[in-house]
C-alpha positions in Angstrom: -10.5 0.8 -2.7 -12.9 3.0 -4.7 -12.1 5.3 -7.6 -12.6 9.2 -6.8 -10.0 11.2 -7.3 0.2 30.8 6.0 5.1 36.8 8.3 2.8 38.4 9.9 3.9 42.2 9.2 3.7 44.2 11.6 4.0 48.1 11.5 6.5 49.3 13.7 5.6 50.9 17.5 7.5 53.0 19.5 7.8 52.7 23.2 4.7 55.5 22.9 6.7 58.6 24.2 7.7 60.8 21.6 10.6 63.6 22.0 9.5 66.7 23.8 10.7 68.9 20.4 9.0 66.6 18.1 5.2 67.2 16.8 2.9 65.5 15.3 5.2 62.3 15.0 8.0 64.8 13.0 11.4 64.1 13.9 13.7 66.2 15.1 16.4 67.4 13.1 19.8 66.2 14.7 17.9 62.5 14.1 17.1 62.7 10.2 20.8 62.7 8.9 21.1 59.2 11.5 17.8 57.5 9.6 18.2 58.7 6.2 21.9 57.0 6.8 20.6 54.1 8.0 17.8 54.0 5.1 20.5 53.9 2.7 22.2 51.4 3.8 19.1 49.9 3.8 18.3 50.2 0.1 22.0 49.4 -0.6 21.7 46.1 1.2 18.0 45.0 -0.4 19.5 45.9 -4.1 22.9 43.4 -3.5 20.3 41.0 -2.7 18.1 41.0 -5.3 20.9 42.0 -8.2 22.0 38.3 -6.6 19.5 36.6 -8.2 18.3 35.7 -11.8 15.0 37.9 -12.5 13.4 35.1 -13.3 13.4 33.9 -9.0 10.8 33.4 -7.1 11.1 32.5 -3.4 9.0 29.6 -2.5 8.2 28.9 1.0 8.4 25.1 1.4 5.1 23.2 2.8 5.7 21.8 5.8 7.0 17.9 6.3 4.2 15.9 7.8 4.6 14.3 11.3 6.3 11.0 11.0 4.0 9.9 14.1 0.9 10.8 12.4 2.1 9.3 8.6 2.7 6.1 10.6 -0.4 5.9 11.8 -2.9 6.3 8.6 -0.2 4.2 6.6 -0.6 1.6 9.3 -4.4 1.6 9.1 -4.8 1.6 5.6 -2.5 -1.5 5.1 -4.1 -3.3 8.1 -7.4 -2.9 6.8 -6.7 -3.2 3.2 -4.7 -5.8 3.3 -4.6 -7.1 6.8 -5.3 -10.6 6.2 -2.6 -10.9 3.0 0.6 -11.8 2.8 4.0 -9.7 3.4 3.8 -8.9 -0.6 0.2 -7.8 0.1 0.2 -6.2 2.4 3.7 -4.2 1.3 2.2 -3.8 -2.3 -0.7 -1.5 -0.8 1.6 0.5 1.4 3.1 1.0 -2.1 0.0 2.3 -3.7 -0.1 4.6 -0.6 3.2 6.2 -1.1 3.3 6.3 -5.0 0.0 8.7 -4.8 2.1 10.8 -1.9 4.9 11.0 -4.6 2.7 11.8 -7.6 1.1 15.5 -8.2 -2.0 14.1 -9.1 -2.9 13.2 -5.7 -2.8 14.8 -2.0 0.7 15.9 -0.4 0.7 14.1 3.1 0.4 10.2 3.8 -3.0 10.7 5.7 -4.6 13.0 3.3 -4.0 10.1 0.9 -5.7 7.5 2.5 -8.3 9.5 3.9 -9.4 11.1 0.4 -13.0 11.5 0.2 -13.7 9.7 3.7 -16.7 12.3 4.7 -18.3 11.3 1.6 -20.7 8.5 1.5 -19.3 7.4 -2.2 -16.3 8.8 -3.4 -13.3 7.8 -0.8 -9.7 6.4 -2.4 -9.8 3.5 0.3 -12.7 2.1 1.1 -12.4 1.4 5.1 -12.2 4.8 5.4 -15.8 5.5 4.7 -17.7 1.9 4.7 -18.1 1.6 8.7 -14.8 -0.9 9.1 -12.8 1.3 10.7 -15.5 0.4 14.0 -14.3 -3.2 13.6 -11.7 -4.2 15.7 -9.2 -5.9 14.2 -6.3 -8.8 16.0 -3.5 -7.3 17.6 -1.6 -9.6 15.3 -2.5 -7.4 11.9 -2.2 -4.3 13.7 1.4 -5.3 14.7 1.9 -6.5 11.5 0.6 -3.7 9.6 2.5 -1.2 11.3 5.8 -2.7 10.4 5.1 -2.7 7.2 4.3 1.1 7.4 7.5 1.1 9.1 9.5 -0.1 6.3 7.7 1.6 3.5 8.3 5.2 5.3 11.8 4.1 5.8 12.1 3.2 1.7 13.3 -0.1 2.9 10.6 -2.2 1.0 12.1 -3.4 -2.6 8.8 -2.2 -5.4 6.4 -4.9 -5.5 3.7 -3.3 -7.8 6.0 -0.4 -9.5 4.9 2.5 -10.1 1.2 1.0 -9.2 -1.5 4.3 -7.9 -4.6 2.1 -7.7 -5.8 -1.8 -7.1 -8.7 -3.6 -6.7 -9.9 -6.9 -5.3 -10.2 -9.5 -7.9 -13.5 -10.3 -7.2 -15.0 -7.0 -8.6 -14.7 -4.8 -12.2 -14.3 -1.1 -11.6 -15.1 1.0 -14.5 -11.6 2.8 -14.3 -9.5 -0.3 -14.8 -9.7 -0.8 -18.5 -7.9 2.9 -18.4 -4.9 2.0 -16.5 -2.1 -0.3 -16.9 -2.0 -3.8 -15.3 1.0 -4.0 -13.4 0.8 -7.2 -11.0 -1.6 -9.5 -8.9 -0.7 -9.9 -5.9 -2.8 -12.3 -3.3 -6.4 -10.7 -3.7 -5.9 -7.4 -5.1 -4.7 -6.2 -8.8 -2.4 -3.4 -9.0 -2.6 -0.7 -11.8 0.1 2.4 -13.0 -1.5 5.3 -15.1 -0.7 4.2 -19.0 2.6 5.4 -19.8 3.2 7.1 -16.6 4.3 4.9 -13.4 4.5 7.1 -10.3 8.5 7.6 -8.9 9.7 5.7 -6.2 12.0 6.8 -3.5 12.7 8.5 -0.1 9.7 9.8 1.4 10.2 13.3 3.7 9.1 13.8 7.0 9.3 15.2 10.3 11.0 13.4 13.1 11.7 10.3 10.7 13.8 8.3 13.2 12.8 4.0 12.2 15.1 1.6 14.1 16.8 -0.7 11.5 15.8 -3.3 13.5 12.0 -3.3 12.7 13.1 -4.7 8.8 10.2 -7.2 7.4 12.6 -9.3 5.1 12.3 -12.1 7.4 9.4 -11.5 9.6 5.8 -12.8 10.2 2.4 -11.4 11.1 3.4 -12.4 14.6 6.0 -10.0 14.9 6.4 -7.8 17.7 6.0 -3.7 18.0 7.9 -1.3 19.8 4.7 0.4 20.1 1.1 -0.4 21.5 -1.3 -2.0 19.1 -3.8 0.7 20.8 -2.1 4.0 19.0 -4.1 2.8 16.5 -7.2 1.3 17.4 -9.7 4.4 16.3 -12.4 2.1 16.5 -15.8 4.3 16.7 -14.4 6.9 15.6 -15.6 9.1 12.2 -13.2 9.2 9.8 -12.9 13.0 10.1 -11.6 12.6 13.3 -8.5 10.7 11.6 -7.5 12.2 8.7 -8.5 15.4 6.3 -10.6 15.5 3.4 -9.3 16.7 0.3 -11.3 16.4 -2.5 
């Protein structure tokens, strides 16, 4: 892991005849006392609405959920080549990281725009596989299965915090600049986990689309030879660019 940090309105047609009395798109008179009614009512019904509300009000369209399918995935990939090799706590303590960034404002808004943060860049991506050439090697079908339960659980808020509040980590082999900044919150197997000083992320439920994770896939007494509902191949992008996986959002 490296440091880095749309109704369309439309004016109204008529059917393109107008009435044989009527000129230049004028209406005729027996028709203006019907409209001007029905403009009233109107107004009437736009001024309940608004009186309704405290002036301060704004109406916000919500952004849209992100496909549960699609979150699965990149969360799947990042823990299986981030941690692939680790333990459960490992590998469940960089999901973590993953979903603590999704909660916080300070980073991107959908699971894959998370981990693929800065992946067209040659320097600059959040995760390293996603822009050092790993993502071209294959890995066992083992750690895929693995991995993807363990996305499975951590969509599903079913994995108890293992580095709280934790928004980056590092292997322990190396010294990034940016640690000294943060707050050491736990090592766990090869990587060290940090939280912003003063300021863990918040935990809980994550939001998406089409959410539906069998109880049944729950890691609190499983191994990396688990088995998977679903083939290891849905996520075997290997050869692909990371473009072709997630978005870049600098």
């Amino acid at each position: 892991m490296q440091d880095g940090r749309a109704l369309t309105s439309k004016t109204a047609q008529g059917d393109g005849h107008a009435p044989s009395t009527a000129q230049k798109g004028e209406l005729t008179s027996p028709a203006r006392p019907a409209i001007l009614q029905a403009l009233a009512g109107l107004l009437l019904l736009v001024a309940a609405f608004t009186t309704s509300l405290p002036s301060h009000a704004q109406v916000a369209i919500p952004a849209p959920m992100e496909d549960y399918s699609r979150a699965l995935e990149c969360l799947t990939l990042a823990v299986a080549y981030e941690a692939g090799y680790e333990n459960l706590e490992g590998k469940q303590a960089v999901a973590e990281v993953v979903l603590n960034r999704l909660r916080s404002s300070s980073f991107q808004n959908t699971v894959c725009d998370v981990v693929f943060a800065g992946s067209t860049r040659r320097t600059g991506c959040q995760f390293s596989f996603t822009c050092d050439g790993s993502l071209k090697r294959r890995l066992p079908e083992r750690v895929m299965l693995s991995a993807r339960t363990v996305a499975e659980d951590a969509l599903a808020n079913r994995t108890p915090p293992r580095a709280p509040g934790a928004t980056h980590y590092h292997a322990a082999y190396v010294n990034p600049y940016w640690a000294p900044s943060l707050t050491r919150v736990a090592t766990i197997g090869a990587h060290i986990f940090y939280h912003p000083p003063g300021k863990p992320a918040p935990y809980g439920p994550i939001g998406l689309q089409g959410a539906t994770v069998p109880p049944t896939s729950s890691l609190r007494a499983s191994t990396d030879q688990q088995s998977s509902s679903v083939a290891p191949a849905v996520f075997a992008p290997w050869g692909l660019e990371p473009a072709a996986l997630g978005t870049d959002r600098p």
